[in-house]
C-alpha positions in Angstrom: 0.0 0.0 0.0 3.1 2.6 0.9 4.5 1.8 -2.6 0.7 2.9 -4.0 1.0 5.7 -2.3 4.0 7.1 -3.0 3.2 6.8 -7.2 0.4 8.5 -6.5 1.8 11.3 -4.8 4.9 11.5 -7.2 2.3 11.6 -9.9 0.2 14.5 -8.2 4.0 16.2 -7.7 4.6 16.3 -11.3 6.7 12.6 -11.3 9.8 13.3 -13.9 8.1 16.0 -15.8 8.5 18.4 -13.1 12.2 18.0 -13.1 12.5 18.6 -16.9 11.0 22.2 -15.9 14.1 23.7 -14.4 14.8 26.8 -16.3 12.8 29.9 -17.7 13.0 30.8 -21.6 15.5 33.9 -21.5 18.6 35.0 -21.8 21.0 34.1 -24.6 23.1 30.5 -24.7 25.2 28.8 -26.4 25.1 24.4 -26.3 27.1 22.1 -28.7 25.9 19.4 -30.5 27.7 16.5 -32.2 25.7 15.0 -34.7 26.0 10.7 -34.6 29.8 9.7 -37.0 30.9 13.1 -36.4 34.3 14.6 -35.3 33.3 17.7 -34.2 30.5 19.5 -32.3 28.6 21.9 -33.9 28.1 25.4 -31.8 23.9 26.1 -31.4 22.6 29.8 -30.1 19.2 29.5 -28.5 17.7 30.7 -25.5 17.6 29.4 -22.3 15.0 26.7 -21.0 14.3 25.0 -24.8 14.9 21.7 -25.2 17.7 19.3 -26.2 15.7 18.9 -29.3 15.5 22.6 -30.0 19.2 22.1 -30.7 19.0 18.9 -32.1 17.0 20.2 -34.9 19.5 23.0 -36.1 22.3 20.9 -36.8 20.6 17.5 -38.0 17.6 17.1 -40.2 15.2 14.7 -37.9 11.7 13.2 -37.7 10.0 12.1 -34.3 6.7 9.5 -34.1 4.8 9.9 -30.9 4.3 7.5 -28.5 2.6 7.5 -25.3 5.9 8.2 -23.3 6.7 11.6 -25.5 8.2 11.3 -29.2 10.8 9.5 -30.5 13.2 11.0 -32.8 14.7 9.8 -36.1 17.5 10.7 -38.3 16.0 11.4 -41.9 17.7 8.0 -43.1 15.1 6.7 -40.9 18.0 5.5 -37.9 16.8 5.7 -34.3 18.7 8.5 -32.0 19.8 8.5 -28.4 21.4 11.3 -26.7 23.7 12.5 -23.9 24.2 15.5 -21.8 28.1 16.1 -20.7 28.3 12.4 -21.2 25.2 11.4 -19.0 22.1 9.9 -19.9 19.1 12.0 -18.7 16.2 10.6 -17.4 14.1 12.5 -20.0 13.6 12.5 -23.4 15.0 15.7 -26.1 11.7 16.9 -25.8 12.0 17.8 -22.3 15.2 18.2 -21.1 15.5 22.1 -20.7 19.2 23.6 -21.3 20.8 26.1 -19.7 24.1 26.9 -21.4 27.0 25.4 -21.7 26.0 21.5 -22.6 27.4 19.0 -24.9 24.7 17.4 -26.6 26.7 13.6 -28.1 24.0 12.2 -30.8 24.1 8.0 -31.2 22.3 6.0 -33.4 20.7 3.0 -31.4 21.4 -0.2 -32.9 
């Protein structure tokens, strides 16, 4: 019953999409993003608080199908893409995880 309890609450809370909303769409910053067989990063401007996939998008043509957990994104040859922050898997998808400035954004295909 505890373990009932505490989903429930987390869900009321917000669960996981509450901690993708840490930053307020603002000021000026600067992420890279290295596109999957690349050598280099590619330097993005945005502004703060859009997502990982706001960046994506400017260096890499993609596609996305939605699914019940949020979208899934595509390379235009049709190749599923996973992603890191500063080398870290986030617990959220491109969609929602918010950048503040400063992140590497490391593009994989998933095979």
């Amino acid at each position: 019953m505890s373990v009932v309890s505490f989903g429930v609450g987390y869900l009321i809370a917000g669960g996981i999409e509450r901690f993708a909303q840490q930053y307020t769409i603002g000021e000026n910053i600067v992420v890279n993003v290295k596109a999957p067989g690349a050598e280099d990063y590619v330097q993005v401007k945005l502004k703060s608080g859009m997502t990982a996939l706001d960046a994506v998008v400017n260096v890499i043509p993609v596609t996305t199908e939605l699914y019940s957990y949020g979208p899934a994104v595509k390379t235009a040859d049709n190749q599923w893409l996973i992603y890191t922050i500063n080398g870290e898997t986030p617990a959220v998808g491109l969609d929602k995880y918010q950048l503040g400035g400063g992140e590497n954004i490391e593009l994989s295909v998933w095979t």
